[in-house]
N, CA, C and O of each residue as an XYZ file, in Angstrom:
672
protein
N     -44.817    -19.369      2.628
C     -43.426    -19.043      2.364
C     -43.054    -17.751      3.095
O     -43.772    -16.770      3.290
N     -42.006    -17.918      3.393
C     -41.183    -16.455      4.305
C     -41.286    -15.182      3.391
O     -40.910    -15.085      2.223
N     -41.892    -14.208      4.196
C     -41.826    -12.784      3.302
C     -40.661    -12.597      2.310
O     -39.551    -12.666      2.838
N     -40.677    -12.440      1.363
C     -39.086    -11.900      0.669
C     -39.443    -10.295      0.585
O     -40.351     -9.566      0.186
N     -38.047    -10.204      1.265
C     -38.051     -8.037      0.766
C     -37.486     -8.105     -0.358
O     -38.348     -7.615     -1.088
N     -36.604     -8.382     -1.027
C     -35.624     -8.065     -2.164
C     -35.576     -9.927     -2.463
O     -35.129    -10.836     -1.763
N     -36.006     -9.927     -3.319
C     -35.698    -11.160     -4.559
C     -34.977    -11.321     -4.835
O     -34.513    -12.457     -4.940
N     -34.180     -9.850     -5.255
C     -32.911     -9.788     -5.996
C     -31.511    -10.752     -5.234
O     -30.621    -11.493     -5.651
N     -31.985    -10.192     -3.855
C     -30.911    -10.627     -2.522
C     -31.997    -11.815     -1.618
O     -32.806    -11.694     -0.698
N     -31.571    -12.792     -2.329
C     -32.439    -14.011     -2.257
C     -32.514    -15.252     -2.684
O     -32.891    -15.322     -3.853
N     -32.261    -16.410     -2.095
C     -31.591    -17.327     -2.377
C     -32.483    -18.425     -2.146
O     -32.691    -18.612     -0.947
N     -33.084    -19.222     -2.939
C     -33.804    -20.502     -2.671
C     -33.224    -21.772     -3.172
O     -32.981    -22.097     -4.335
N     -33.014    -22.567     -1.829
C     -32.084    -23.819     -1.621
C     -33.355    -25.189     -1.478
O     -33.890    -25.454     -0.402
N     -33.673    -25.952     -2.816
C     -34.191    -26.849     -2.783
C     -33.715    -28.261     -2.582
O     -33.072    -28.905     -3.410
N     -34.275    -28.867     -0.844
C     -33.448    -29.816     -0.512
C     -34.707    -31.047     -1.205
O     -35.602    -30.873     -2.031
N     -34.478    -31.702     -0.802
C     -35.169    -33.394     -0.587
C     -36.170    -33.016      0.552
O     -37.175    -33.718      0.669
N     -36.004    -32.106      1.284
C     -37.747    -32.505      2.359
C     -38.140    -30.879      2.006
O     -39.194    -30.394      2.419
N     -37.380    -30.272      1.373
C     -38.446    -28.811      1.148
C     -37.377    -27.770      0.560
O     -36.483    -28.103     -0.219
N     -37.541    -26.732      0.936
C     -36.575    -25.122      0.561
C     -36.076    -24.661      1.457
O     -36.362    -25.223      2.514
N     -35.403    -23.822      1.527
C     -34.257    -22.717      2.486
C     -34.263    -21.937      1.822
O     -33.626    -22.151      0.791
N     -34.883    -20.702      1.934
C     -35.019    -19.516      1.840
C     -33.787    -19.030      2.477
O     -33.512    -19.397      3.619
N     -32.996    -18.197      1.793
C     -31.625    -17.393      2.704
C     -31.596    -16.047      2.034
O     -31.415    -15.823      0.838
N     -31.841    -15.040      3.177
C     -31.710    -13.667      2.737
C     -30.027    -13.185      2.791
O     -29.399    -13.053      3.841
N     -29.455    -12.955      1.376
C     -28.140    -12.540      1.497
C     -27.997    -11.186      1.965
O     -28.900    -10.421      1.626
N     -26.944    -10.662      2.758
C     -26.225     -9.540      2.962
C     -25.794     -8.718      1.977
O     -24.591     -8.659      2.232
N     -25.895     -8.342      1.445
C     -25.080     -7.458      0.116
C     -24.348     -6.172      0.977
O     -23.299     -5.662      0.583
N     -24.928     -5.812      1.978
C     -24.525     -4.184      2.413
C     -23.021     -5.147      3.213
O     -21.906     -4.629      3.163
N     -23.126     -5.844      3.558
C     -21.817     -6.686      4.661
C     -21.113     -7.413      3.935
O     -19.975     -7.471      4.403
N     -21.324     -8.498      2.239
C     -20.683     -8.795      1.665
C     -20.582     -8.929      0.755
O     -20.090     -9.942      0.259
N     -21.087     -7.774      0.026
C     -21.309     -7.934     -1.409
C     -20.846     -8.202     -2.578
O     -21.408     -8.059     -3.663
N     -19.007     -8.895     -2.169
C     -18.773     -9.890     -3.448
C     -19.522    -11.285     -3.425
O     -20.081    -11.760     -4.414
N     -19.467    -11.882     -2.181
C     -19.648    -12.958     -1.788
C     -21.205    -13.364     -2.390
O     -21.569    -14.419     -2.910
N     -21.961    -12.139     -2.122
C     -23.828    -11.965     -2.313
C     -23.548    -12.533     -3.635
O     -23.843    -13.630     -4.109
N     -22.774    -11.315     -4.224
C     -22.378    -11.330     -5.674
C     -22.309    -12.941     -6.779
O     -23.046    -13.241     -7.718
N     -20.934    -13.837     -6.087
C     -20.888    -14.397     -6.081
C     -21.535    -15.709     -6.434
O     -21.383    -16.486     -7.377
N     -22.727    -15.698     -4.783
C     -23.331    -17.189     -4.683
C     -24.953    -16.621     -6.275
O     -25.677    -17.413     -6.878
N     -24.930    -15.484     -6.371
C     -26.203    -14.998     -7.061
C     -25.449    -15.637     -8.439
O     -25.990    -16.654     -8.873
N     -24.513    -15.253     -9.014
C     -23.944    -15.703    -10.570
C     -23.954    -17.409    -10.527
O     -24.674    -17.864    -11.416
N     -23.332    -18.399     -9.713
C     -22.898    -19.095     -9.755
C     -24.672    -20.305     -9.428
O     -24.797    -21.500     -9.695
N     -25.638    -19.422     -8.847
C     -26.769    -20.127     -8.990
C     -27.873    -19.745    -10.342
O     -28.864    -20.285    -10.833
N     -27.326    -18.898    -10.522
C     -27.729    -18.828    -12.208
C     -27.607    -18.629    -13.032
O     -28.174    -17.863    -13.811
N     -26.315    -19.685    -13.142
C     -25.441    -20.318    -14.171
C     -25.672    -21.832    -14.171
O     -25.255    -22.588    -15.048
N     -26.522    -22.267    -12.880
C     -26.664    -23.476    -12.374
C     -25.629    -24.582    -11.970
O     -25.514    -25.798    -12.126
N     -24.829    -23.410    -11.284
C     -23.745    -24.352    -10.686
C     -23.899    -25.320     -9.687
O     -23.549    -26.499     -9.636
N     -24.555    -24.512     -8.817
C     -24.865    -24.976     -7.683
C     -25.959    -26.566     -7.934
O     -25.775    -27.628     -7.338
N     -26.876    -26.338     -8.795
C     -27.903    -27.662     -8.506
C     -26.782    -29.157     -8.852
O     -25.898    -29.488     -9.642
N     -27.594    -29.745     -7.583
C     -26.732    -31.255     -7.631
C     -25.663    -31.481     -6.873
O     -25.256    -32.641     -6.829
N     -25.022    -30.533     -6.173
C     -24.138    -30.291     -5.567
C     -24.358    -30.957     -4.189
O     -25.381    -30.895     -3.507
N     -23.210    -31.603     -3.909
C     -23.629    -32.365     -2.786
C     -22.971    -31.588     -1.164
O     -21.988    -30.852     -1.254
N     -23.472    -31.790     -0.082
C     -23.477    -31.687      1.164
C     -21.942    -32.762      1.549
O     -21.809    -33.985      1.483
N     -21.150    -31.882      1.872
C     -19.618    -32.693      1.473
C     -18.817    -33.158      3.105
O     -17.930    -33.918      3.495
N     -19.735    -32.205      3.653
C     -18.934    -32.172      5.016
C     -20.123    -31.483      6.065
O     -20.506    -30.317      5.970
N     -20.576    -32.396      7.002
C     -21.865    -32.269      8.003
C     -21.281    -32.507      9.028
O     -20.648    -33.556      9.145
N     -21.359    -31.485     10.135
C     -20.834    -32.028     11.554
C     -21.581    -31.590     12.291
O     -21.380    -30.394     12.506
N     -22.738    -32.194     13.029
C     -23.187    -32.615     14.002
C     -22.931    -31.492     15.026
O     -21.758    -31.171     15.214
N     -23.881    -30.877     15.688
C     -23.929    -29.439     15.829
C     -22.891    -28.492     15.565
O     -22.693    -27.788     16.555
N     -22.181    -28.224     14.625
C     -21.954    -27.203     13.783
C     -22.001    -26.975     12.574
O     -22.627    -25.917     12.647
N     -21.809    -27.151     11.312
C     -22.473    -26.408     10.278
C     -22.373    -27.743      9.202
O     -21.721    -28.776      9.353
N     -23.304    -27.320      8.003
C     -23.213    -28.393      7.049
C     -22.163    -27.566      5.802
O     -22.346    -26.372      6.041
N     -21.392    -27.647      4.875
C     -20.789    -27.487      3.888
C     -21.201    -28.033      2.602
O     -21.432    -29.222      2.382
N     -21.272    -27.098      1.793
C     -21.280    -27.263      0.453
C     -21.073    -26.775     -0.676
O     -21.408    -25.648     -0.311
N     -20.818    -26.628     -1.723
C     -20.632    -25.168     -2.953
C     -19.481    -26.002     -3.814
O     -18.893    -25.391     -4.707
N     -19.101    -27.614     -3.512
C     -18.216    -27.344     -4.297
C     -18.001    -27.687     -5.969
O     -17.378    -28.666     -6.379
N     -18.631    -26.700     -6.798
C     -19.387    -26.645     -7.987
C     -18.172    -27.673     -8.514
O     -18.818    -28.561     -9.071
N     -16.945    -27.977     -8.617
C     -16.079    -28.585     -9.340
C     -16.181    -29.972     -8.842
O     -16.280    -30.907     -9.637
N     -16.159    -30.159     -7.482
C     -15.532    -32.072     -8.052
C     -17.312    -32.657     -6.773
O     -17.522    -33.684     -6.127
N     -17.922    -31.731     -6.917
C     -19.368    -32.055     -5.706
C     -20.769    -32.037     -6.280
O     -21.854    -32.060     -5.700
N     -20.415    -31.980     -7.797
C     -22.097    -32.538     -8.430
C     -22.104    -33.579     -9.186
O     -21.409    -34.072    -10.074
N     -23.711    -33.946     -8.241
C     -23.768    -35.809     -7.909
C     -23.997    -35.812     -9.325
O     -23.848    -37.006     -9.583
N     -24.214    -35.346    -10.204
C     -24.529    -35.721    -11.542
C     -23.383    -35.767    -12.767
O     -23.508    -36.361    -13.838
N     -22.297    -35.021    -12.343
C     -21.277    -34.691    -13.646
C     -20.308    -34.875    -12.666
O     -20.470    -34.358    -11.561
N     -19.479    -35.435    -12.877
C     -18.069    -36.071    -12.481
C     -17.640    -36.356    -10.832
O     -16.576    -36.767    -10.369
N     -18.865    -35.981    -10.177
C     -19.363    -36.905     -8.819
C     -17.802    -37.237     -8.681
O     -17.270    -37.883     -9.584
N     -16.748    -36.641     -7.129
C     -15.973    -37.556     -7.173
C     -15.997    -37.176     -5.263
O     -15.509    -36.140     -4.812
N     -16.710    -38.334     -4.321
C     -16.675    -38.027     -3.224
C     -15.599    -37.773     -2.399
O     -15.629    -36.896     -1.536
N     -14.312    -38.740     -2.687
C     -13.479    -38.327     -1.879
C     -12.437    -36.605     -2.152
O     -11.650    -35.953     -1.464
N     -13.065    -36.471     -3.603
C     -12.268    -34.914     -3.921
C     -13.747    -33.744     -3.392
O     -13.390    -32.610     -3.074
N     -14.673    -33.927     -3.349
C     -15.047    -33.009     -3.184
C     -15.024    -32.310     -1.996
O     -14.725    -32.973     -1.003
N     -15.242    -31.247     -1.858
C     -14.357    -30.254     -0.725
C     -13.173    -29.707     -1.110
O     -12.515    -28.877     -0.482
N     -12.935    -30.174     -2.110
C     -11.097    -29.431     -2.533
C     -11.033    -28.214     -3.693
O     -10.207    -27.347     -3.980
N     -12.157    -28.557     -4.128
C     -12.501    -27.478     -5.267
C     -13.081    -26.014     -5.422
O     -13.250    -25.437     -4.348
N     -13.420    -25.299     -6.580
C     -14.088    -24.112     -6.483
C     -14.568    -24.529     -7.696
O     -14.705    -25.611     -8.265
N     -14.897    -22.803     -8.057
C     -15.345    -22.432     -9.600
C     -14.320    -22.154    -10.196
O     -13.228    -22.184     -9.627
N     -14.474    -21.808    -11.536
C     -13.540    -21.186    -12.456
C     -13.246    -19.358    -12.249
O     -12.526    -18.666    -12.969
N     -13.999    -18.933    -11.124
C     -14.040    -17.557    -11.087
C     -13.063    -17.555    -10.152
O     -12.948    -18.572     -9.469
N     -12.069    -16.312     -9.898
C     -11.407    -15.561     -9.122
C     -11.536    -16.170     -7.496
O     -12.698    -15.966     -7.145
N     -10.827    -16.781     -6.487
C     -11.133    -16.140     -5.244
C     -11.854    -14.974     -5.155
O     -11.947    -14.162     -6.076
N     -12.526    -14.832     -3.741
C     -13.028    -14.134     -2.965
C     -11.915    -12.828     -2.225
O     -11.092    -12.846     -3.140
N     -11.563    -12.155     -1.604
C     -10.634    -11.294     -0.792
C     -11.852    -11.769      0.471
O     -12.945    -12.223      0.136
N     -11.484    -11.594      1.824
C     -12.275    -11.507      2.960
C     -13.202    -10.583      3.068
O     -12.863     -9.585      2.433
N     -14.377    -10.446      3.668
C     -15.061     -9.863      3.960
C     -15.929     -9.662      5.090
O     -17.143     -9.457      5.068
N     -14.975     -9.765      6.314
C     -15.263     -9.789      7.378
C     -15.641     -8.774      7.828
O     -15.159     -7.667      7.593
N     -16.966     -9.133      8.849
C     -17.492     -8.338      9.618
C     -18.020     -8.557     11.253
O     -17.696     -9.644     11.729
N     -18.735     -7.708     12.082
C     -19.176     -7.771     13.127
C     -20.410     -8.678     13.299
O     -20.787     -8.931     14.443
N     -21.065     -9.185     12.229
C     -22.277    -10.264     11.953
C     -21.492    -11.569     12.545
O     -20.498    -12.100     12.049
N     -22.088    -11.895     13.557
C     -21.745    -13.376     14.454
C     -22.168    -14.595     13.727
O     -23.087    -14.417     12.927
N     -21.822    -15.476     13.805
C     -21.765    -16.698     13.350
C     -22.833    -17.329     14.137
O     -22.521    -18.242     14.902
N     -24.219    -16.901     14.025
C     -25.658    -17.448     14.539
C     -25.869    -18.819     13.959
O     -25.412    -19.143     12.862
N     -26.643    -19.690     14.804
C     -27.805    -20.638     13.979
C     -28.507    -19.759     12.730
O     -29.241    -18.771     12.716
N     -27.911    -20.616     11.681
C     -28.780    -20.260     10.175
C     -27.732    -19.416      9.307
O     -27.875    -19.278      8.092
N     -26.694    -18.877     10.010
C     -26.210    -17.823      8.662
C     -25.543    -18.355      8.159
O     -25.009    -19.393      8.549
N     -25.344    -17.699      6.956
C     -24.374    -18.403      6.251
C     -22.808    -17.863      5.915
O     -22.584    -16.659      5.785
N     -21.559    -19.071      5.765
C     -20.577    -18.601      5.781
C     -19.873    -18.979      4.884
O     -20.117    -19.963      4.186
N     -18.420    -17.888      4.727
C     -18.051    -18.385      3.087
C     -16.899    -19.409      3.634
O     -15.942    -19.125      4.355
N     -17.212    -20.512      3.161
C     -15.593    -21.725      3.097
C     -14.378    -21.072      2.522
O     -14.267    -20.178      1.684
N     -13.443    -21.802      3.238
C     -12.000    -21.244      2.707
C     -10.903    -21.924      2.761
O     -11.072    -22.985      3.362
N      -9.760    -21.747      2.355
C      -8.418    -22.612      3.001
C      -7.963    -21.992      4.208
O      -8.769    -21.500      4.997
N      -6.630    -21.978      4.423
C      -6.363    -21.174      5.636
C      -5.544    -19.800      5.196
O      -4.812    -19.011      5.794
N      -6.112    -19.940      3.658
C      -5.817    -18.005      3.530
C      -6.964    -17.528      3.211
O      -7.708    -17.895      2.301
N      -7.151    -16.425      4.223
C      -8.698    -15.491      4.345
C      -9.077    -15.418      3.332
O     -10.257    -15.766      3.304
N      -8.366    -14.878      1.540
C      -8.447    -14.891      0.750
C      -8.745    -15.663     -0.661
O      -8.653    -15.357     -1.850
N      -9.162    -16.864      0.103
C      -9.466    -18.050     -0.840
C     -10.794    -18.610     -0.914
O     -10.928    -19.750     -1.359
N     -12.114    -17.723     -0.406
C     -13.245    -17.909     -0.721
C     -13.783    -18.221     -2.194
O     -13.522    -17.428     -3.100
N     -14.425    -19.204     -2.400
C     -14.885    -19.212     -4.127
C     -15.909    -19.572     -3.891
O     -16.404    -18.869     -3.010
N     -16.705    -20.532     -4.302
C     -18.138    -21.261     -4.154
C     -18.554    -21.982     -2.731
O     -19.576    -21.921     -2.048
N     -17.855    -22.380     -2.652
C     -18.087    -23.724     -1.251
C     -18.458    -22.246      0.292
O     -17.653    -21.374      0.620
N     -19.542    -22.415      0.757
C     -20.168    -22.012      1.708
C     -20.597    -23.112      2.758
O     -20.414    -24.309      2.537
N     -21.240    -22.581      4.037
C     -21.812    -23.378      5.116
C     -22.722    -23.065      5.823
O     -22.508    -21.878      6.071
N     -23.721    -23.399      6.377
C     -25.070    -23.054      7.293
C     -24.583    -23.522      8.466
O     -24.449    -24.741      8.564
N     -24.292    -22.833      9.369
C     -24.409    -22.551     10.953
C     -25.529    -23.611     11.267
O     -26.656    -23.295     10.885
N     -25.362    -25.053     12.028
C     -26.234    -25.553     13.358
C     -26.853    -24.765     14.444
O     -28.034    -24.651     14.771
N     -25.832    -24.278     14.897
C     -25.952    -23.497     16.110
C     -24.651    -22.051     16.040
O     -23.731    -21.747     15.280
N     -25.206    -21.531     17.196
C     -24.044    -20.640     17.556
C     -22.757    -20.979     17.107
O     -22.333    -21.994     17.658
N     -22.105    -20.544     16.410
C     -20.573    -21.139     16.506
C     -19.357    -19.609     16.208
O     -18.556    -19.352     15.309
N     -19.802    -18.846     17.555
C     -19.068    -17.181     17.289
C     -17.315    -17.073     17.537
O     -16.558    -16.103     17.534
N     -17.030    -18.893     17.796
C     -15.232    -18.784     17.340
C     -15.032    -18.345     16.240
O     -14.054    -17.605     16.129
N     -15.989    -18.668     14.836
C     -15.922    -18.540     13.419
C     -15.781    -16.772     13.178
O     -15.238    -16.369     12.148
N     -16.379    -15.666     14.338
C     -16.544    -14.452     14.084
C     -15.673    -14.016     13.429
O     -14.569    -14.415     13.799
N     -15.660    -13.029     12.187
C     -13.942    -12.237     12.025
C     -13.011    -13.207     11.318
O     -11.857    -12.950     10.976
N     -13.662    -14.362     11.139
C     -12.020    -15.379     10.550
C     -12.976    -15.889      9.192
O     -12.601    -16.212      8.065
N     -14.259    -15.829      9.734
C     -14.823    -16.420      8.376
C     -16.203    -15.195      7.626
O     -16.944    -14.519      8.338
N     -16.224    -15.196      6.437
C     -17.426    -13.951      6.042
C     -18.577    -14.466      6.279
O     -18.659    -15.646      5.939
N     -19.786    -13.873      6.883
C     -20.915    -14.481      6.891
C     -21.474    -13.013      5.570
O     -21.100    -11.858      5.366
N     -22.734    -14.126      4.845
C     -23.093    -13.076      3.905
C     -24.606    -13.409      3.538
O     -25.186    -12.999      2.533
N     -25.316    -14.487      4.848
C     -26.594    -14.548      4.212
C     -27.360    -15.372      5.715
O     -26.948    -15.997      6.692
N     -28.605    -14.943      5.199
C     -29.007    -16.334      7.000
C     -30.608    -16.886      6.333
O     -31.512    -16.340      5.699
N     -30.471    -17.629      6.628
C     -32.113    -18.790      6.818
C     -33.057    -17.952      7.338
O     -32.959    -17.528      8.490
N     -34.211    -17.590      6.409
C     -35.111    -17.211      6.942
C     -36.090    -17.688      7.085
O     -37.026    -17.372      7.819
N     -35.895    -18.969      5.994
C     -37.270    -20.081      6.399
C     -36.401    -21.646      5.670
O     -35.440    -21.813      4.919
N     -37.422    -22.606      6.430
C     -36.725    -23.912      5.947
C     -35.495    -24.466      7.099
O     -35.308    -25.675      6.967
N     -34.874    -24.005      7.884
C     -33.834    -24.765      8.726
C     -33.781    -25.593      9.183
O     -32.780    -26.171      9.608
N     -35.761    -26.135      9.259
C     -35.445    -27.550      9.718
C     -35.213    -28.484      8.418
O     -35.038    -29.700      8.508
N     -35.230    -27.827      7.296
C     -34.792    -28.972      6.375
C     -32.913    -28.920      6.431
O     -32.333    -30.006      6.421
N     -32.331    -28.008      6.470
C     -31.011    -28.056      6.963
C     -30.639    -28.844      7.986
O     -29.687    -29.612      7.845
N     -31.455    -28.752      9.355
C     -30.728    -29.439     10.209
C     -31.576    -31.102      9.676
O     -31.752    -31.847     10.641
N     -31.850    -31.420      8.914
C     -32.065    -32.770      8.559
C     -31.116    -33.051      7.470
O     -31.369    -34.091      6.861
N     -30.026    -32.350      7.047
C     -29.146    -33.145      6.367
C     -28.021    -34.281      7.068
O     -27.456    -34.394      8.156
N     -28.055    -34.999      5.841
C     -27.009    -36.169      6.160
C     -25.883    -35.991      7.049
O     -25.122    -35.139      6.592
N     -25.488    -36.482      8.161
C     -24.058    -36.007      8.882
C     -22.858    -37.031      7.955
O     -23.053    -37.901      7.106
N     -21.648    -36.507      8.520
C     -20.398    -37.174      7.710
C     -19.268    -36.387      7.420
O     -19.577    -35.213      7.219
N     -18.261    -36.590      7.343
C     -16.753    -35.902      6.906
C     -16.179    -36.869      6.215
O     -15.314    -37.618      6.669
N     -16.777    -36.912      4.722
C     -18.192    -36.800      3.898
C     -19.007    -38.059      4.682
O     -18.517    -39.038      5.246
N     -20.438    -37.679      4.514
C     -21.619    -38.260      4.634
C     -21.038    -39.959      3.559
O     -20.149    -39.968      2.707
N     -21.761    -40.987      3.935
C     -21.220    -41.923      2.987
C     -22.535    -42.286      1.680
O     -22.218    -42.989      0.721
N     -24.371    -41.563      1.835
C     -24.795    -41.291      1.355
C     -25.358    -39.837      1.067
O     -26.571    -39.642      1.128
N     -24.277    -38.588      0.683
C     -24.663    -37.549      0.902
C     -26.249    -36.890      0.347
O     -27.050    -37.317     -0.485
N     -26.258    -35.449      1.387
C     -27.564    -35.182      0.424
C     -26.919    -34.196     -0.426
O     -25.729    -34.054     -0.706
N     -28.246    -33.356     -0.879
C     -27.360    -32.762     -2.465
C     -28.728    -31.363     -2.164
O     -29.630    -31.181     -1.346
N     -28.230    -30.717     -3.240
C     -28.929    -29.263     -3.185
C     -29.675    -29.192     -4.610
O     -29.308    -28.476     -5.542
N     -30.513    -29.845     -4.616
C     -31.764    -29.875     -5.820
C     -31.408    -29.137     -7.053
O     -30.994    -29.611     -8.111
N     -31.658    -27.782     -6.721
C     -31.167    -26.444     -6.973
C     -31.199    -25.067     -6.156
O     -31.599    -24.829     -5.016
N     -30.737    -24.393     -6.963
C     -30.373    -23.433     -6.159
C     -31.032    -21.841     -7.340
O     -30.981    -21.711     -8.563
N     -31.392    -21.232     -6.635
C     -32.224    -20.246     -7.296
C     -31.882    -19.118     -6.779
O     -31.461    -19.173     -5.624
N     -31.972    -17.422     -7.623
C     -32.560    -16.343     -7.156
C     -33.607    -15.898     -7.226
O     -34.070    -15.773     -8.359
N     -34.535    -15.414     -5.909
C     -35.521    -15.541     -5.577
C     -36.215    -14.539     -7.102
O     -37.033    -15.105     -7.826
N     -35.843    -13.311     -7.367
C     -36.189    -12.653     -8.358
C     -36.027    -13.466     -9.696
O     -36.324    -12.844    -10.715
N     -35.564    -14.871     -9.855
C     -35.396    -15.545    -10.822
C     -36.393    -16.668    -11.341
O     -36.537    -17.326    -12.372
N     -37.186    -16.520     -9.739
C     -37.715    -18.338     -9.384
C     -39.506    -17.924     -9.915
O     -40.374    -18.796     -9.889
């Protein structure tokens, strides 16, 4: 397993062929850190399905309301939802939109970040400045780039659970 420095700021994503280890940002986005840390252990996140995969650029998922395959599963709504918590405000920074990091989903107001995030395929540095990145893959990506493709997938995959590493 990938060194962890901080547990605390640490995120383990259990797919179907293994884990994703993702070291969050806290110093670059620390509502967002904030955020994905409450909402995975509260166990929002487990079950949650992979809603939107595009084929070298990023996979999508987080959306704790209408995107877990287990409680009210509704494929064609999911992607439209959040949590019950507050938006996000932006939290943009100079951190590029690399293979592996992670970014916060939104509408088309900067200000509408909630749960739903995405893992970078590849490079994709149009995203710089318009979207928050607040965490990156430090181990596991090839189980990422083996998720289901689709806008939605028509058998999606799903996120096992979702853990903090100081939790797990």
């Amino acid at each position: 397993m990938a060194e962890i420095k901080d547990p605390e700021n640490t995120v383990i994503i259990e797919l179907k062929d293994g884990n994703v280890v993702i070291e969050l940002l806290p110093d670059i986005a620390p509502m967002h850190c904030d955020r994905m840390k409450e909402l995975a252990r509260e166990g929002q996140y487990d079950n949650v399905a992979f809603h939107r995969v595009i084929d070298g650029f990023m996979a999508q998922t987080g959306d704790v309301q209408h995107g877990d395959m287990e409680d009210g599963f509704n494929l064609r709504m999911a992607g439209t939802g959040g949590s019950d918590k507050k938006d996000l405000p932006a939290e943009f920074s100079g951190i590029p939109h690399d293979r592996g990091t992670l970014g916060a989903a939104r509408s088309a107001n900067p200000n509408s970040a909630n749960s739903q995030f995405f893992i970078n395929f590849k490079d994709n540095h149009f995203l710089n400045r318009q979207y928050t990145v607040y965490g990156r893959v430090i181990e596991g990506m090839e189980h990422v780039d083996a998720i289901t493709r689709g806008e939605p997938p028509a058998n999606p995959d799903r996120m096992i659970s979702v853990k903090v590493a100081a939790d797990a």
